[in-house]
Structures are given as C-alpha cells and as structure tokens.
C-alpha positions in Angstrom: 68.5 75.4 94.9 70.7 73.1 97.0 70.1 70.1 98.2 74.1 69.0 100.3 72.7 65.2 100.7 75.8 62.7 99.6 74.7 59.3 98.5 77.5 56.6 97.9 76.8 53.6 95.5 79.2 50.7 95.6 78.7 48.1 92.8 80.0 45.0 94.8 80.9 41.7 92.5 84.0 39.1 92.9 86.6 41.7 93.5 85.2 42.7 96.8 87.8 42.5 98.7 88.9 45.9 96.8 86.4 48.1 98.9 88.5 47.7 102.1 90.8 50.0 100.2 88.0 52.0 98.6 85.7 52.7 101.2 88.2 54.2 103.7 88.9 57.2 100.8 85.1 58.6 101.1 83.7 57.0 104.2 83.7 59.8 106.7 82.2 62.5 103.9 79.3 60.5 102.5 75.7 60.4 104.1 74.9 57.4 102.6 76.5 54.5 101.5 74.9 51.4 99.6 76.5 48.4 98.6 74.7 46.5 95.4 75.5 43.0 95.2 73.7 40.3 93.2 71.7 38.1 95.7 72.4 34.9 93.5 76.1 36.3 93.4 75.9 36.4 89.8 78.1 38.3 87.5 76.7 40.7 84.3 77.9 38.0 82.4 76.1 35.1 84.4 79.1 33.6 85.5 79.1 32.4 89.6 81.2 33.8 92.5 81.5 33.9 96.4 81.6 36.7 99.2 82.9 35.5 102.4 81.1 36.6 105.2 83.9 38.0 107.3 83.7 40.4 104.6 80.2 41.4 106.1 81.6 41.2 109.1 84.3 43.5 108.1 81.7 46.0 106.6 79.6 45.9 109.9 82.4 46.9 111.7 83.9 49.5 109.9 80.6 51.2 109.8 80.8 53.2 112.8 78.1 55.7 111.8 75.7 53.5 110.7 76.0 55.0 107.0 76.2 51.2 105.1 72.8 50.1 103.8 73.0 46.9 101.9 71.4 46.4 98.8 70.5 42.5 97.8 68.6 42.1 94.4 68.9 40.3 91.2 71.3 42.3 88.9 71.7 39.4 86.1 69.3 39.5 83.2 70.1 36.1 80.7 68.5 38.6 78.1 70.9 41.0 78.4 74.7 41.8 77.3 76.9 42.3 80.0 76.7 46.0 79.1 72.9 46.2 79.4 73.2 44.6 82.9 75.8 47.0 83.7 73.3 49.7 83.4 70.7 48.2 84.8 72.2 47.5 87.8 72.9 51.5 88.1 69.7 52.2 87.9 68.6 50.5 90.5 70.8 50.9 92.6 70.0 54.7 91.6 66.4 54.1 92.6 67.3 52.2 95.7 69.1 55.4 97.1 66.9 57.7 96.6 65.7 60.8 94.8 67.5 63.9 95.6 70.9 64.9 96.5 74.2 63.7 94.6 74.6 60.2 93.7 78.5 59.2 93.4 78.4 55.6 91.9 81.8 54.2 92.8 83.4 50.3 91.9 84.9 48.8 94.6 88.6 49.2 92.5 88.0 52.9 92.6 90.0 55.3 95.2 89.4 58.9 95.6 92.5 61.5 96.3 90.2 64.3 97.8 86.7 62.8 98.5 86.4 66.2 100.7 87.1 68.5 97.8 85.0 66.6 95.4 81.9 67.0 97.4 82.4 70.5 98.8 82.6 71.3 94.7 79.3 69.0 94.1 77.9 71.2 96.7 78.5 74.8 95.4 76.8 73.7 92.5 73.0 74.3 91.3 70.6 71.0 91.6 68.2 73.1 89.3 69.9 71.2 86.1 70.0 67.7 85.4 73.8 67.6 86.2 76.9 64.9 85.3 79.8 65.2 86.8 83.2 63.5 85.6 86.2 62.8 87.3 89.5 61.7 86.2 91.1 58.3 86.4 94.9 57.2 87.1 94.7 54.2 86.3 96.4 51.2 87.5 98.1 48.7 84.6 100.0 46.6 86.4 101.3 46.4 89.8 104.5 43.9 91.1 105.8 43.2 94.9 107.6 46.9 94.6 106.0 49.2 92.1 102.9 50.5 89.9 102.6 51.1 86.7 100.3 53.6 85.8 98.5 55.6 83.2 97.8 59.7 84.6 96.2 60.8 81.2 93.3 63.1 82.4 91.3 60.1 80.9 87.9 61.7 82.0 84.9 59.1 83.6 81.4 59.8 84.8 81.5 59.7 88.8 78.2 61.9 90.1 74.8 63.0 88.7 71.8 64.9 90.7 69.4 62.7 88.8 69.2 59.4 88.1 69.3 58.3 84.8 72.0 55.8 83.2 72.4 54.9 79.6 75.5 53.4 79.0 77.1 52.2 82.4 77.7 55.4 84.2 77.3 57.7 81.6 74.0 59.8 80.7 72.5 60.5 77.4 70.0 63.0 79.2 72.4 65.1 80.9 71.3 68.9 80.3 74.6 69.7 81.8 78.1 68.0 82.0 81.0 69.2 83.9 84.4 68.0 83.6 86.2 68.5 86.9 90.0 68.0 87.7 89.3 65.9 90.7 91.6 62.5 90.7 90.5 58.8 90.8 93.0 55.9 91.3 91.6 53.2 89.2 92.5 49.6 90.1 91.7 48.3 87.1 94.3 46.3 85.4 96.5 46.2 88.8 95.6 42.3 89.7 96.8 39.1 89.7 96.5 36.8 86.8 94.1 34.6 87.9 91.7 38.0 88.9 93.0 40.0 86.2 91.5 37.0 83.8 88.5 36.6 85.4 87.8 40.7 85.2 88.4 40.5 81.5 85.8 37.7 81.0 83.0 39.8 82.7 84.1 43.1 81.3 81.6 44.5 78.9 84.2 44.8 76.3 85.1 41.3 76.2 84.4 40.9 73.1 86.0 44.0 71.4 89.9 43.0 71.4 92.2 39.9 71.5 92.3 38.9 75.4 95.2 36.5 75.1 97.3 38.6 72.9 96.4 42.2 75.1 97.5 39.4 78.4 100.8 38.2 76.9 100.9 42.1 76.7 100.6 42.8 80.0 102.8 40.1 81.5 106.1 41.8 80.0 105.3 44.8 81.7 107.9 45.5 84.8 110.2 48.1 85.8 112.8 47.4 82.9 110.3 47.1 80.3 107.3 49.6 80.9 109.6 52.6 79.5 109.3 51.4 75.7 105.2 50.5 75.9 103.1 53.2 73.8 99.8 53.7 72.7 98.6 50.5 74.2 94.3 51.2 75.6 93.1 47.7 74.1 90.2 49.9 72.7 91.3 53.2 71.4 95.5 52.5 71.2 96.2 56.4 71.1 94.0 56.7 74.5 97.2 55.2 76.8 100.4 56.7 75.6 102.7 55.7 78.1 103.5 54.0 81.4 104.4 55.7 84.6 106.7 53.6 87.4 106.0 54.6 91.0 107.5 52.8 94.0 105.0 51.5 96.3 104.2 48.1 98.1 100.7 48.6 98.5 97.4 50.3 97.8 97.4 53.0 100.4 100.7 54.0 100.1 100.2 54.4 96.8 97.1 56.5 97.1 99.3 58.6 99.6 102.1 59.2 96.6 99.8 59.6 93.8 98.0 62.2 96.0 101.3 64.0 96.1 102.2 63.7 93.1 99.0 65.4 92.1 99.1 68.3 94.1 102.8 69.0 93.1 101.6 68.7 89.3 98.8 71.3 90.3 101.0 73.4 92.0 103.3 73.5 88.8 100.7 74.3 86.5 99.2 77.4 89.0 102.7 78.9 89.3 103.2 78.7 84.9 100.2 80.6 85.1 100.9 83.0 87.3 103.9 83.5 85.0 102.4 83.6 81.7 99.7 86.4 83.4 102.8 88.4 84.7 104.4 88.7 81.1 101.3 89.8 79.5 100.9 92.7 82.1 
C-alpha cells in the first residue's frame, strides 16, 4: 500500500527566524506544511517570547502554493517537564495534520541536503507497517563571521513516521519498524549567538542534565585555532562528539551548499572502495 502524501511539521518557538533558512530546503517537495506555535508564545519551559509579524508576513509571501497552514494552540502544560511538553506538542501537531501519509516533523534550526531524495525513498516504502524513519544530523557547534564548526558523526535522529505516535520528543516506543537511512540534516543547534545560544539551553529539555556555565565557557574558546585539540565533548554522552570539523563559510546557505558537497564526495568515496573491495574478491 502507498499512500505519496508529504506532510511538513514545523515546531515554531523564539528562534523563528531560523525557518527562513529551513523552509526553503523542503518547500517545493512537501504537500503540506504546518507551523505549530504556542498561541500565548510560551516556551516548554513556560518562559515568554515574541514573533514579529513581518515574520508572518514573510511566511505569507513565501508561500506561493498555498502549502503553509498555521497552527495556533496552547503547547505549555505548568504540569509538565519541558520534555513532556516536547512531546506533547508533537502529537498534536501530529493530529492537527492529519492521518495518513508521511509526517516529517522538522525544528526550525533543521536544513535538509536532499529533501527530494528523502521523500522519493519515504515513498518506495510500504505504509502497511507502523514505520520510523531516522535521518542523520551534521551538527552545527559553533559558528564565527568566517567559518563553522561542525560535528558529521552519522549521529542518527528520528525525522518521519507514517503514524502518529510520539513518546519521547520525536522518537517512538511503538514503532513496529525503524529504518536508519543515510540521508543528511544540518543541525543549527549550538551555531548561535550567546545571548540565543543561552536562552536555547534554558528551554532545552536537558537543562538540567549538565553544567551550563561550565559546557558555555566551553564553547566560547572554540575558533579556528582552537577547535583542532577539542575531543569527546556531547555535554551528554562525551564519547558521542569526538571532534570538530572547520568549514569556511559566511552563512547558512552557503554552508548548506558546501556541506552538500562535501557529502556527496564522501558518498562517492565510500561507493568507489566498494567497488574495489568487490573486485578483489572476484
């Protein structure tokens, strides 16, 4: 059974202005596109913040196919951990798309190298199975006026599901079937400011798990001298983030275009030492 329907969920928060980079990477291949934000612009932690409107005005505009649905509700529970609202917030935003078809839930800090690829591969698949579908991140640590530093570890995320059912953020506990494709996500993440890189660690749902300050003072050393002799450094799991990559680029979309380069010269490495190693054996 196949069912080729593509349905788009952005979780929009304080670091909307992201999605002007993010959107643009899977616009013209998604059917639908739904943008969650909090109607009291409230954070999973409770904590206050502002969307200008030209950013509606932006989104209005850039919407030439009348894909963008917005989705106002109230995404903050006082009850919950920032975690549990995390969740929460998926699943309705799951609901508010839709059965059917595959759901993509993307943050507004995420960029996809191939969005084409990745859904022609969602839809060769079979709908029959309650299906998960994870991506891979290259993650952004830190970025300057000139370079990024980033992480390309294969670090694996959930990205897509044909059902909707969310347990832990993205991530399903009822999957029947998980698939872990090759498919490439650039990952903001860490790549702020100070003032926004702060204010993205006080909502994250790991706040609590690791010294902030210490992990920040961290972070500010990074640059193009010093990122070479930084190992094993995830604030979570140290062994998860072995070392730092430097990559020359001013902004965002230039840096999508190198990392997609990058990527497919890395593939096309790997395919030809195949293609050796089978030739040997014959």
């Amino acid at each position: 059974m196949r069912n080729s329907e593509i349905k788009v969920g952005y979780l929009v928060s304080y670091d909307y202005e992201y999605m002007k980079n993010s959107l643009p990477t899977v616009y013209e291949y998604a059917d639908i596109i739904a943008v969650a934000i909090d109607k009291d612009r409230m954070t999973w932690k409770g904590t206050n913040y502002e969307i200008a409107d030209s950013f509606f005005e932006w989104l209005k505009e850039y919407d030439k196919d009348n894909k963008i649905r917005i989705y106002e509700d109230s995404f903050f529970d006082p009850d919950l951990t920032v975690m549990e609202n995390d969740t929460r917030e998926r699943n309705m935003l799951g609901r508010f798309m839709g059965e059917g078809g595959w759901h993509i839930q993307v943050d507004s800090d995420e960029y996809f190298l191939d969005f084409k690829k990745f859904t022609d591969y969602l839809k060769s698949l079979d709908m029959i199975v309650a299906t998960s579908v994870f991506a891979r991140w290259v993650t952004i640590f830190k970025l300057d006026t000139e370079n990024a530093f980033i992480i390309d570890n294969g670090e694996k995320f959930p990205v897509a599901t044909n059902f909707v059912s969310y347990d832990n953020a993205r991530l399903s506990f009822n999957a029947k079937k998980e698939i872990n494709s090759e498919f490439k996500v650039i990952h903001q993440s860490w790549g702020r400011s100070e003032d926004e890189l702060r204010q993205k660690l006080s909502n994250w749902g790991h706040s609590n798990d690791f010294d902030i300050e210490s992990y920040f003072r961290l972070w500010k050393a990074i640059d193009k001298h010093t990122y070479k002799y930084i190992t094993n450094f995830h604030p979570l799991n140290g062994f998860d983030w072995q070392k730092l990559e430097c990559i020359e680029a001013k902004d965002i979309p230039t840096l999508i275009e190198k990392v997609r380069i990058i990527q497919e010269e890395k593939a096309g490495r790997k395919k030809n030492k195949w293609k050796s190693l089978f030739r040997r054996k014959k």
